[in-house]
C-alpha positions in Angstrom: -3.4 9.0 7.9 -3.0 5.3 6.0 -0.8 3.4 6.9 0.0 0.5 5.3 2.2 -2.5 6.1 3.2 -5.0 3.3 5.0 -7.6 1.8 3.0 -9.8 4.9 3.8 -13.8 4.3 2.7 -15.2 8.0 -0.8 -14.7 10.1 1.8 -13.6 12.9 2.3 -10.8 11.1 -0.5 -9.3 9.8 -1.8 -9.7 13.9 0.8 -8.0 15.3 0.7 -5.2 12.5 -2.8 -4.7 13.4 -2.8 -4.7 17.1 0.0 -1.8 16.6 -2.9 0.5 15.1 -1.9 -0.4 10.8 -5.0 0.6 9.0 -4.1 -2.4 6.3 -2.2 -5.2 5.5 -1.3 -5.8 2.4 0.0 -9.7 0.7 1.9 -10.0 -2.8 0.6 -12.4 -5.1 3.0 -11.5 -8.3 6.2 -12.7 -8.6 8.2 -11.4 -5.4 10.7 -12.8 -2.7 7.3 -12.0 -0.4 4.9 -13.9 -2.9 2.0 -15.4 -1.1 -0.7 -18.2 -2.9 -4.0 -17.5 -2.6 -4.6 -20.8 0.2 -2.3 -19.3 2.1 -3.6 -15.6 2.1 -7.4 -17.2 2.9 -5.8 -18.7 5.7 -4.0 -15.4 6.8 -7.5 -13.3 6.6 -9.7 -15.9 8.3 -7.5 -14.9 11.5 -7.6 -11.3 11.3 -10.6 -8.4 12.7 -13.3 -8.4 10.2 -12.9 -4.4 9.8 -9.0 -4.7 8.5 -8.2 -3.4 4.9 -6.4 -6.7 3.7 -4.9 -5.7 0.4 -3.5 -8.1 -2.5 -1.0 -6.8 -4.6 -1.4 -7.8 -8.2 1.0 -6.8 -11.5 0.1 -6.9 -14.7 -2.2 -9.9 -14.1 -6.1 -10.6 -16.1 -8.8 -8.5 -13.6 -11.0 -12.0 -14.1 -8.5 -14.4 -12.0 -7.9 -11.1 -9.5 -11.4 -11.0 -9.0 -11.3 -14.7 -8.5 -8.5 -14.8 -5.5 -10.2 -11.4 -3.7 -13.2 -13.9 -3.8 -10.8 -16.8 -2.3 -9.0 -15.2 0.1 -11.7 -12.1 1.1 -9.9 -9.6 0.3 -11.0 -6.0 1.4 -8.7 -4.0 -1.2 -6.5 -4.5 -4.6 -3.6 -2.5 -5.2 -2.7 -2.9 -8.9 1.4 -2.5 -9.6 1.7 -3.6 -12.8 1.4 -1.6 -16.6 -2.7 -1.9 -16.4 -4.6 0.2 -18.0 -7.9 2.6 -17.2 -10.0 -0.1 -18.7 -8.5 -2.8 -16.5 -9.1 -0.6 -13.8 -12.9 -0.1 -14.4 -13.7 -4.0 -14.9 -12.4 -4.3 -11.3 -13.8 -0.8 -10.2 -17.0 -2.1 -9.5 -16.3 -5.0 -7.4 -13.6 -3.6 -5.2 -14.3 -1.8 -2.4 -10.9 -0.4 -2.1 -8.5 0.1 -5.1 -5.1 1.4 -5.4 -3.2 1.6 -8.7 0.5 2.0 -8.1 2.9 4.4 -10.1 6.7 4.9 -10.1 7.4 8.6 -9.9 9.2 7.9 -13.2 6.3 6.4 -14.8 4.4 8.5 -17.8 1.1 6.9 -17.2 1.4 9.9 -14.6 0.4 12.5 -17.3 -3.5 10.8 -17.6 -3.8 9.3 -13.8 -6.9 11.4 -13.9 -8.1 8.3 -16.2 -7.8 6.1 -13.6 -10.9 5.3 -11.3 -9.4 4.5 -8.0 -9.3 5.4 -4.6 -5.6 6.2 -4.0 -2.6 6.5 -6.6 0.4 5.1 -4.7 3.7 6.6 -5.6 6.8 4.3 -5.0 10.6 4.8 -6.1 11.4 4.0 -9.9 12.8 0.5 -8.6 10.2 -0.6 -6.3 11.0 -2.9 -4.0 14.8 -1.2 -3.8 14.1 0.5 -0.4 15.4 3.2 -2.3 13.6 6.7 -1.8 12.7 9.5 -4.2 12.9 13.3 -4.5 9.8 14.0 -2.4 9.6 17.5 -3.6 8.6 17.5 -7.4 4.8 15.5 -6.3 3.4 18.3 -4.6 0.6 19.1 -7.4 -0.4 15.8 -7.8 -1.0 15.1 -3.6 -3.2 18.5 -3.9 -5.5 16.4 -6.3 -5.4 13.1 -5.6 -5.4 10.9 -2.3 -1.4 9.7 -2.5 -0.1 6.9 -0.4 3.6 7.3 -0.6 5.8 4.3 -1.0 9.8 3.9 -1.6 12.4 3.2 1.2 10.6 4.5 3.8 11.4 3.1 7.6 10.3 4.0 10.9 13.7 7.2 10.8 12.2 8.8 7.8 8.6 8.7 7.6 7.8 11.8 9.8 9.9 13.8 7.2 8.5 12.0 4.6 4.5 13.1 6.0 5.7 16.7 6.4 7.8 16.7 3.4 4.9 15.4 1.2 1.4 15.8 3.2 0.4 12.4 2.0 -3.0 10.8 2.4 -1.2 7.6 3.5 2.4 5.6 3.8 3.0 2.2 2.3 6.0 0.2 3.8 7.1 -3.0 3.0 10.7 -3.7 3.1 11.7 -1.0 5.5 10.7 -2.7 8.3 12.0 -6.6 7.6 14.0 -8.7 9.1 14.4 -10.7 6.3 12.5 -10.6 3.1 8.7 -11.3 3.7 9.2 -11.8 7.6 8.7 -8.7 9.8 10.5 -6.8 12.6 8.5 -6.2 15.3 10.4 -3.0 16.6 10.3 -1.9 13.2 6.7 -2.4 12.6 6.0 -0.2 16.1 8.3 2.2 15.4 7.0 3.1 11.6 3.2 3.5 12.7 3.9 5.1 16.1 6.5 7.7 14.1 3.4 8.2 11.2 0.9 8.7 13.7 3.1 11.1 16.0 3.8 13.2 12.4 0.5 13.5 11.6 -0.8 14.8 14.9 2.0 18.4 14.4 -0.2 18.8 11.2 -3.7 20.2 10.8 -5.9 17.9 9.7 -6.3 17.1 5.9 -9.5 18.6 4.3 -9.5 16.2 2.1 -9.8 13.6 4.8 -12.8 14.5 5.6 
């Protein structure tokens, strides 16, 4: 199981999401009450363990100046959240090692995600950012296909309904388990990855894990 904490503005942080077992921390860089610059995320990532998946979150912006900042600021992973397109996704395809384009459940681009060359598809609520959730149940074809990370109001008292309602390959939370925008609750934090971890271990593994 993924799991994902974002919306990260502060080296404190990202640390403490990592030393509670996160397998990535991910940093906006579009317009968002939890914007980062690039400085700031280079000097977030020069303080973490080499081997964490540090995402940036990019929408809708030109794959030549992503490419630049996961240059800047080392970045391990892109998760794309914007309106981009298969062929934006290829020109970063091949120097990513981890990319995730995001879709709202609501979002028709849905019908030809098999166009998209990425690693995940996360699927967040149609107003992401909300911390409103979704009907689970209608995405059950497309988590049998692809490697999902699921996204949208999820907090540390619904995620290990969310894993057995949905069998995801990973969870994405951002502001479920805030304080304030963009600075985290420690409690929170635990809580979410200890409650993802504890779901996953009633399920059989995931052959498509493997």
């Amino acid at each position: 199981m993924y799991v994902k904490i974002c919306g990260i503005t502060n080296a404190r942080d990202a640390l403490f999401a990592v030393a509670m077992g996160a397998d990535a921390v991910g940093f906006v860089l579009a317009a968002s009450k939890r914007q980062v610059d690039p400085e700031t995320l280079r000097a977030i990532t020069l303080e973490l363990p080499t081997d964490v998946v540090t995402v940036g979150v990019f929408r809708n912006e030109l794959p030549g100046r992503i490419l630049e900042i996961v240059e800047l600021a080392g970045l391990r992973g892109v998760q794309l959240h914007g309106q981009e397109t298969p062929a934006d996704v290829a020109l970063l395809r091949r120097r990513v090692p981890f990319l995730v384009q995001a879709f709202t459940v609501d979002d028709p681009r849905l019908d030809r995600v098999d166009e998209y060359d990425v690693d995940a598809i996360l699927l967040d609520s149609p107003s992401p950012g909300s911390g409103e959730t979704f009907d689970w149940s209608g995405i059950g074809s497309l988590v049998e296909s692809r490697r999902v990370i699921l996204a949208g109001g999820l907090d540390h008292e619904n995620v290990a309904m969310a894993i057995e309602t949905v069998r995801p390959w990973g969870v994405d939370v951002a502001s479920g388990v805030e304080s304030a925008p963009g600075i985290k609750d420690p409690v929170k934090v635990r809580r979410f990855i200890a409650n993802a971890r504890t779901a996953l271990s009633e399920f059989p593994p995931d052959p498509r894990s493997a």
